[in-house]
C-alpha positions as CSV (number, residue, x, y, z in Angstrom):
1,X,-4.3,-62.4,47.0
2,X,-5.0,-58.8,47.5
3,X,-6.6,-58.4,51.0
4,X,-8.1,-54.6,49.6
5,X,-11.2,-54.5,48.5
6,X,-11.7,-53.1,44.6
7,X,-13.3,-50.1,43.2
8,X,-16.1,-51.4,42.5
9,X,-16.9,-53.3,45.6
10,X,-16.7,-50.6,47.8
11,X,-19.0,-48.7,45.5
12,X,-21.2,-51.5,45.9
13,X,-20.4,-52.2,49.8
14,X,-21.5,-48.5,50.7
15,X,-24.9,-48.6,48.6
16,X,-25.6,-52.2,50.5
17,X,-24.7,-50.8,53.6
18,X,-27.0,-47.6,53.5
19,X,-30.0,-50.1,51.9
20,X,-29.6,-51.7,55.2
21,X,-29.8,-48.9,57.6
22,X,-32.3,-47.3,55.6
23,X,-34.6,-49.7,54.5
24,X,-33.6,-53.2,56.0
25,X,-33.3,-52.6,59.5
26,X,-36.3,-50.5,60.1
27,X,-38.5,-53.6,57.8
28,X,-37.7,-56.0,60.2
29,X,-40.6,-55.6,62.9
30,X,-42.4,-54.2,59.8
31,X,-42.6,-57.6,58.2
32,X,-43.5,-59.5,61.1
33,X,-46.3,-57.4,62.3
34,X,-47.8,-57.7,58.8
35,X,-46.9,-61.4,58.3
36,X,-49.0,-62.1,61.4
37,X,-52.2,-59.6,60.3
38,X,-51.9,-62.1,56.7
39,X,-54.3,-64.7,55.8
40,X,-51.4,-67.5,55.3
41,X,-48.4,-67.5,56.9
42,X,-46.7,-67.8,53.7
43,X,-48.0,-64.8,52.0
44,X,-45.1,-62.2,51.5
45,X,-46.2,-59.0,53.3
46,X,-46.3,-55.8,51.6
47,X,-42.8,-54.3,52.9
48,X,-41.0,-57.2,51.9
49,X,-42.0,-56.4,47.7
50,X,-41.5,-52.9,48.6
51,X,-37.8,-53.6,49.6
52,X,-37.3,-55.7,46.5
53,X,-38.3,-52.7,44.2
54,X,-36.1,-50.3,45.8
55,X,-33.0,-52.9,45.5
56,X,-33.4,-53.2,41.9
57,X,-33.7,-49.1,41.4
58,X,-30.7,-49.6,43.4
59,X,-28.8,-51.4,41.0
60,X,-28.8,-54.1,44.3
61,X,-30.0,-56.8,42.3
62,X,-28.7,-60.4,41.3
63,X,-25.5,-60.1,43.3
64,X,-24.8,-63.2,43.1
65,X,-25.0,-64.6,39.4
66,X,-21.1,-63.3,37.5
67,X,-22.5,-63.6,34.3
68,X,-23.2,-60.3,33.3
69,X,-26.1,-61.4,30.9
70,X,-27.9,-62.5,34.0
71,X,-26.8,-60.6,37.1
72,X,-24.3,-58.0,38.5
73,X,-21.0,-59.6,36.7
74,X,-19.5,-59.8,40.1
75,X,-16.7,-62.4,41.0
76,X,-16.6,-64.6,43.7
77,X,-14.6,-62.3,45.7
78,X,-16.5,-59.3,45.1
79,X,-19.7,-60.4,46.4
80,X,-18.5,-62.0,49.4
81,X,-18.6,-59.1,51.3
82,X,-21.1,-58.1,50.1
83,X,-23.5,-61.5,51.1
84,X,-22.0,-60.8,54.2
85,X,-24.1,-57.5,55.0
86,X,-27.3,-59.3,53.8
87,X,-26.3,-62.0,56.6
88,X,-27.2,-59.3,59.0
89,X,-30.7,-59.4,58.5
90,X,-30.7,-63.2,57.1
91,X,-34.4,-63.4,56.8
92,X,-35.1,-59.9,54.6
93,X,-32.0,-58.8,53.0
94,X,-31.1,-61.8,50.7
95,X,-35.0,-62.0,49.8
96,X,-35.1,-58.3,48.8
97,X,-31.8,-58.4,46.6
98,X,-33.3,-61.5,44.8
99,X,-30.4,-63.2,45.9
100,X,-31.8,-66.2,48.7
101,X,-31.5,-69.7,48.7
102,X,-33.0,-71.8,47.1
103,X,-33.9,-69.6,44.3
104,X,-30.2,-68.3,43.6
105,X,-29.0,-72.2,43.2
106,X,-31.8,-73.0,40.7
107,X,-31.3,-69.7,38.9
108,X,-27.4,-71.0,38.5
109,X,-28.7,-74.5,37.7
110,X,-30.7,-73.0,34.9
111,X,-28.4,-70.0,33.4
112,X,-25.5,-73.2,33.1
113,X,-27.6,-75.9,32.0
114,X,-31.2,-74.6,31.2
115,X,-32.3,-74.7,27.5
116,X,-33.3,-71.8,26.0
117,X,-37.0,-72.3,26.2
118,X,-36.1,-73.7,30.3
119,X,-34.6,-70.2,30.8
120,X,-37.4,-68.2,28.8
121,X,-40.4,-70.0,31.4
122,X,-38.6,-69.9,34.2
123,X,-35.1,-68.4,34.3
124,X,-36.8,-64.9,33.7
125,X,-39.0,-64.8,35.9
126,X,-36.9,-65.7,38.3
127,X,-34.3,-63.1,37.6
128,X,-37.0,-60.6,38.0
129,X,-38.5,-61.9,41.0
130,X,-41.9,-62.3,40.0
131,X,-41.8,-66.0,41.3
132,X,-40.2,-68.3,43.3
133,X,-38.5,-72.0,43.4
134,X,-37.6,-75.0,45.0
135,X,-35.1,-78.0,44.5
136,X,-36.2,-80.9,45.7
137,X,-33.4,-83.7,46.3
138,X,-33.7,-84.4,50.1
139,X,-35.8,-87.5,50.9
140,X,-37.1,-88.9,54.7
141,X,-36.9,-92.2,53.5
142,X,-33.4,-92.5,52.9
143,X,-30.0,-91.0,54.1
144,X,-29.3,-88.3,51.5
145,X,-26.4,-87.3,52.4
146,X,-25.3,-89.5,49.9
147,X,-27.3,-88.4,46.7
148,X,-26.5,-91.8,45.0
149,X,-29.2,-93.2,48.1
150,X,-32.2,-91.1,46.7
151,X,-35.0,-93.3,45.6
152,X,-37.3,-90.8,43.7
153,X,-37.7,-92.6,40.2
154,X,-38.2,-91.0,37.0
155,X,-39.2,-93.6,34.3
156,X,-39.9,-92.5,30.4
157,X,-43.3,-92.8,28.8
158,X,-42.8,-91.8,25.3
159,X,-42.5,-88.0,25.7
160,X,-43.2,-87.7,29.0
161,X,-41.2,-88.2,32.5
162,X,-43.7,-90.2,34.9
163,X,-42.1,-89.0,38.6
164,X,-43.0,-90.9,41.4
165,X,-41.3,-90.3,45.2
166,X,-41.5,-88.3,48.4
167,X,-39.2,-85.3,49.6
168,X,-39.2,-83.0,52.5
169,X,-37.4,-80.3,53.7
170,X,-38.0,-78.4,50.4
171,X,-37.0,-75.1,51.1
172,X,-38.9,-73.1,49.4
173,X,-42.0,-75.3,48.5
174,X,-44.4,-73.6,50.9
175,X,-44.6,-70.0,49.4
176,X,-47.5,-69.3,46.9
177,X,-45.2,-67.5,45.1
178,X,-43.6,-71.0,44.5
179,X,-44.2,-72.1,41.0
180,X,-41.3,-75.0,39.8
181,X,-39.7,-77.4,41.3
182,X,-36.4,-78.7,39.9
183,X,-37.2,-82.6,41.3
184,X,-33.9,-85.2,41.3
185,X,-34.6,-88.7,40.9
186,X,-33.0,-91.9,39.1
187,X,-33.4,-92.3,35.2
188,X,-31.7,-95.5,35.5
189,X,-31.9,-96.9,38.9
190,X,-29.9,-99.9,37.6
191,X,-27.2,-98.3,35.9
192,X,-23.3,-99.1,36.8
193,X,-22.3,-96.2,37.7
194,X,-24.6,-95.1,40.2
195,X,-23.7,-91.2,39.6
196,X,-25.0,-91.4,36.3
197,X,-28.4,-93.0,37.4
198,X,-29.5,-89.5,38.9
199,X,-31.7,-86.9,36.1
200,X,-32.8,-83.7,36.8
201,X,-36.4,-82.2,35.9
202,X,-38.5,-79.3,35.9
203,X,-41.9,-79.7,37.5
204,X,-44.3,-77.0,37.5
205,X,-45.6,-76.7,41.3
206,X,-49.4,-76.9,39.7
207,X,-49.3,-80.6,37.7
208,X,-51.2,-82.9,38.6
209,X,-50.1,-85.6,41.3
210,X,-48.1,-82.8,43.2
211,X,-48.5,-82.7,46.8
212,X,-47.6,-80.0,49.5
213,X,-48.3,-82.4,52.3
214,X,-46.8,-80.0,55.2
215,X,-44.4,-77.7,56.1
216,X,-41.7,-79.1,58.1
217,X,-40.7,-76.7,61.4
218,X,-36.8,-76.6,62.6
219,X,-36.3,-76.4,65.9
220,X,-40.0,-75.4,66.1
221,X,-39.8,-72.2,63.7
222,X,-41.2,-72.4,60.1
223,X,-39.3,-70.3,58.1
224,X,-41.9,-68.1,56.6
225,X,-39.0,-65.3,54.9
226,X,-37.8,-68.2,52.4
227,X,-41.2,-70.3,51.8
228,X,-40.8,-72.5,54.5
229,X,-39.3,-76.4,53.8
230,X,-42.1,-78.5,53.1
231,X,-42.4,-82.3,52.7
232,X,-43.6,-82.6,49.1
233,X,-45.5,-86.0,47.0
234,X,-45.1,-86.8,43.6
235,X,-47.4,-89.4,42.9
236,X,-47.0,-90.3,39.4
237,X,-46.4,-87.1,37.8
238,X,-45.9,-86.2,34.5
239,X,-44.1,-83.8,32.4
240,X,-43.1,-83.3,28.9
241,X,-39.2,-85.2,28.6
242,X,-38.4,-81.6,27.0
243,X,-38.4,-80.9,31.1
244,X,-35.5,-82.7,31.3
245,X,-32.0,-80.6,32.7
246,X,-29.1,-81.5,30.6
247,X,-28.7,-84.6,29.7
248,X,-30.2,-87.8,31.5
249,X,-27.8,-89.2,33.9
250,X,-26.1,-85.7,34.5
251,X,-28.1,-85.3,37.7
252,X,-25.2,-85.7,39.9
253,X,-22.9,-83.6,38.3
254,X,-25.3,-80.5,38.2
255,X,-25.5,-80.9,41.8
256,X,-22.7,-80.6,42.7
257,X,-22.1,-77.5,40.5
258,X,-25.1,-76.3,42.5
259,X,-23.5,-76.7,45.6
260,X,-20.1,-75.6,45.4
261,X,-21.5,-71.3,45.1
262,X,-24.6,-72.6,47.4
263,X,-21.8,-74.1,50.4
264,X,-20.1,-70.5,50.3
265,X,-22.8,-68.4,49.8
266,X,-24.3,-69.1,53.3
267,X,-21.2,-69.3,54.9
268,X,-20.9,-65.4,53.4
269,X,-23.8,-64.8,55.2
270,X,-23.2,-66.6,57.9
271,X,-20.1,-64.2,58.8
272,X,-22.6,-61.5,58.7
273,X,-25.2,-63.3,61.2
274,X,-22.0,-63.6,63.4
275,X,-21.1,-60.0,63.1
276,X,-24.9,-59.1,63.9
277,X,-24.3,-61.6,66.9
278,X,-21.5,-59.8,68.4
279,X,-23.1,-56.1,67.8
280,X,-25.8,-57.4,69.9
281,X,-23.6,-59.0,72.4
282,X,-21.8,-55.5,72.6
283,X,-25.0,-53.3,72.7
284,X,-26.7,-55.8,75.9
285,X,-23.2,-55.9,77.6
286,X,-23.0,-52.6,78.5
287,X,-26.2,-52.0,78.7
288,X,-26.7,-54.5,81.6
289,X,-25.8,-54.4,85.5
290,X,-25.0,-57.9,87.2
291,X,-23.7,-58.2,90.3
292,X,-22.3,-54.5,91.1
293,X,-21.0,-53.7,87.8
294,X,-22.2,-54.0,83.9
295,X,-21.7,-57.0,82.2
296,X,-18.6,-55.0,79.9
297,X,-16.8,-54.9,82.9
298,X,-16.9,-59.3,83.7
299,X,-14.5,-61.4,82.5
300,X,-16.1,-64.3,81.1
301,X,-18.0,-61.8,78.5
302,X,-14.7,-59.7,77.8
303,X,-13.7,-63.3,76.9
304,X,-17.1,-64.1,74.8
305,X,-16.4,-61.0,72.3
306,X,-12.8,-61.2,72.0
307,X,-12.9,-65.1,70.7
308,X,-16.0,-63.8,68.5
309,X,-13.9,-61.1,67.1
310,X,-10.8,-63.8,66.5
311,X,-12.8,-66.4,64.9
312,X,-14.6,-64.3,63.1
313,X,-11.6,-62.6,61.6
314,X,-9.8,-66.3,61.0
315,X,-13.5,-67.6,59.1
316,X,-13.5,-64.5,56.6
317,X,-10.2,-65.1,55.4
318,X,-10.9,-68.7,54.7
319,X,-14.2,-67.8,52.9
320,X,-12.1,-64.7,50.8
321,X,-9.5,-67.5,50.0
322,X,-11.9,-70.1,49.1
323,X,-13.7,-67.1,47.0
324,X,-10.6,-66.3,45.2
325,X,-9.9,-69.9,44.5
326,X,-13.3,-70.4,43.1
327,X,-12.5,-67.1,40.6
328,X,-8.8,-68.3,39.6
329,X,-8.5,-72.1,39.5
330,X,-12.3,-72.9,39.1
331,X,-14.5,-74.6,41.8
332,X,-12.8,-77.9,41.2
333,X,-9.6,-76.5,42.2
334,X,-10.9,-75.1,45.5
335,X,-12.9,-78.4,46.2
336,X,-10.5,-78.5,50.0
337,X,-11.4,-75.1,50.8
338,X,-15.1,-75.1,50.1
339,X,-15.4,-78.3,52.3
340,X,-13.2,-76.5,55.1
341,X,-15.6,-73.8,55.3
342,X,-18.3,-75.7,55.1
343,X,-17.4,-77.4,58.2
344,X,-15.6,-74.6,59.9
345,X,-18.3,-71.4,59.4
346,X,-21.6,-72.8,60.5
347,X,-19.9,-74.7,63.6
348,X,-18.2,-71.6,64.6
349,X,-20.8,-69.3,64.2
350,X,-23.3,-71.2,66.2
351,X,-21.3,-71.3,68.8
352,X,-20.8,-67.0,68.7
353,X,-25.1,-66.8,68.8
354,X,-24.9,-69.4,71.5
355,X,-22.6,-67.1,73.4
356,X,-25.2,-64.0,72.6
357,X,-28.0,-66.1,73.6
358,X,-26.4,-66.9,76.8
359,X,-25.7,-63.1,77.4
360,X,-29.0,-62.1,76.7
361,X,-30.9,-64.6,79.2
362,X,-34.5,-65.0,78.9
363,X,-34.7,-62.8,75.8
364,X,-31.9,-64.7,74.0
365,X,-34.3,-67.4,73.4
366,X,-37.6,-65.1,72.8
367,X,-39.0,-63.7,69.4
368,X,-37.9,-60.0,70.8
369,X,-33.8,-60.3,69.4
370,X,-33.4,-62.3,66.4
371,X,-30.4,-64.7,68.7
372,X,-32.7,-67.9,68.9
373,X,-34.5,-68.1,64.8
374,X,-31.0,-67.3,63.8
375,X,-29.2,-70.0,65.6
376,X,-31.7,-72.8,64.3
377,X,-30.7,-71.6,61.1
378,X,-27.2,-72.0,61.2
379,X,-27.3,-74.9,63.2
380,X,-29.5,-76.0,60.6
381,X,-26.5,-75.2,58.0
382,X,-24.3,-78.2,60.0
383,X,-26.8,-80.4,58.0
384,X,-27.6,-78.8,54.8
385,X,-25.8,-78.6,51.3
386,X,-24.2,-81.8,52.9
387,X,-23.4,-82.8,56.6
388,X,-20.0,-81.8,57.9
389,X,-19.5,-85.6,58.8
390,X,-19.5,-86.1,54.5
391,X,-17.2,-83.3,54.0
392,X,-14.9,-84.1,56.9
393,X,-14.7,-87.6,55.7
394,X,-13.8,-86.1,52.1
395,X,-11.0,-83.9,53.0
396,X,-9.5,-86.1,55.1
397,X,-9.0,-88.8,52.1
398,X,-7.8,-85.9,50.3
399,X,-5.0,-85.2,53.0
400,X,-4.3,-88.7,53.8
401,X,-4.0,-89.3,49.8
402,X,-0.9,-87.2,49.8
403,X,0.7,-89.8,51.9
404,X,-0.2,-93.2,50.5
């Protein structure tokens, strides 16, 4: 593995870089002083579509898809660094570079599986940012960590899909920009294998017998930059079986196609919230006078930054090795690494913002730094795409196999 960075993703590291100190940055209290003058909470304010139209003049568009036909044709490894820098302003940057969750899963879901009429109603607009998704799996009822548990049905009417079942935390789902929901529920909830009872299907937000019932907060915040995570109904709903993803009883396995890019984009981006972490912890500590001297100068913050620095240092390796993997022996082959950063970056990095937090005081929990919204969510991320308790318990059979 070559630890230097290519031609082309410096070219593209240096145009990311001066999007964000020319337009990112200065957006930020931009956007939340016209978020609170809107109407709904979820309505996108005006800077954030005016930062999506310079990134695409910019050629900053669709980082993440490699396929060329799609997006930017960039490999794993190239746009690591680069979903990194957008990190630093989590709640703008991946937005105006078309390239936040959920949108960028569903968009993957749909180039590798979609038919070509799927991807002509949906996969386009997407791409070009005119609306928004949501993939609805998660369900209060059950413990989803273990997708085969999901009791969403999905029963066949002649050429329709009735769907009937409850989600929430459907990231996503609040925005009015929102328009399709890829729901998962059970085709065959009585099948033998139970991860081939699992379907995927396209909903359009607007049929009837779909609910928005409420947005659901984390840690009190409602994530307005990403459409919020909503708790959504689908009371008998139907939809043409031509809404079908794939095959029936492939459910499972497009999810976890899904997930392997989705697990390593946000810890990408979670590097770069840590590196925004410890450029604030930097900034305030000598800044600040405690105690006869600035806080630079005390012991237990020289300490703070250093094991930032380290840890941050060890996690991008592991997420560059993991990204190489994916590009040369295929997701499959770097199924231990993708779980080991999955349980290694989101613990770690909560713990650098608790350490900013801490050095901050009073403001590190207020809405003046971003420190507190950022730590919910990556703490949040100890949870999604999978608790670490599943992917612990999953490597550790694949370690302990080696040995039985």
């Amino acid at each position: 593995m070559d630890f230097a960075f290519d031609a082309r993703t410096e070219e593209m590291r240096a145009k990311l870089l001066a999007f964000m100190d020319e337009y990112v940055y200065p957006a930020e209290p931009v956007a939340e002083e016209q978020r609170a003058a809107l109407a709904s909470p979820w309505d996108t304010p005006a800077v954030v579509e005016e930062l999506k139209a310079e990134a695409r003049r910019q050629g900053l568009w669709n980082l993440f898809l490699p396929d060329t036909e799609y997006g930017a044709g960039l490999t794993n490894l190239q746009y690591a660094p680069l979903a990194e820098i957008t990190g630093r302003s989590p709640h703008l940057a991946p937005t105006a570079t078309n390239c936040a969750a959920p949108d960028t899963g569903n968009m993957e879901v749909l180039a590798q599986f979609g038919d070509e009429a799927q991807k002509k109603q949906w996969l386009e607009p997407l791409l070009a940012g005119e609306i928004r998704s949501a993939f609805a799996m998660t369900e209060p009822e059950v413990a989803s960590s273990d997708a085969t548990n999901i009791t969403t049905l999905i029963e066949r009417d002649g050429d329709e899909y009735v769907i009937t079942g409850r989600k929430w935390y459907i990231s996503g789902a609040m925005s009015p920009d929102c328009r399709i929901f890829i729901v998962m529920g059970k085709t065959d909830p009585d099948g033998a294998d139970i991860r081939r009872q699992q379907s995927m299907v396209l909903v359009p937000r607007d049929t009837p017998g779909v609910t928005v019932r409420r947005a659901m907060r984390v840690f009190g915040y409602e994530d307005h930059s990403h459409g919020g995570h909503a708790e959504v109904v689908f009371d008998r709903v139907r939809v043409p079986v031509t809404n079908l993803i794939g095959e029936e009883g492939g459910g499972f396995a497009i999810a976890q196609a899904r997930l392997g890019p989705g697990r390593i984009h946000h810890c990408m981006r979670l590097i770069g919230m840590a590196e925004r972490a410890i450029e604030l912890m930097c900034r305030r500590a000598v800044s600040r006078t405690a105690f006869g001297k600035p806080l630079a100068q005390q012991g237990v913050v020289q300490n703070w930054i250093a094991d930032a620095r380290v840890t941050v240092e060890q996690l991008r390796l592991l997420v560059l090795k993991t990204a190489w993997l994916m590009d040369t022996v295929g997701n499959r082959g770097a199924h231990t690494e993708i779980q080991a950063i999955k349980i290694a970056t989101p613990r770690a990095v909560v713990d650098i913002l608790d350490r900013a937090i801490q050095l901050h005081g009073a403001g590190g929990v207020s809405q003046d730094f971003p420190l507190a919204e950022v730590y919910a969510a990556a703490r949040t991320l100890m949870l999604a795409d999978g608790p670490d308790e599943v992917h612990q318990r999953s490597l550790a059979r694949r370690e302990l196999k080696k040995y039985l």
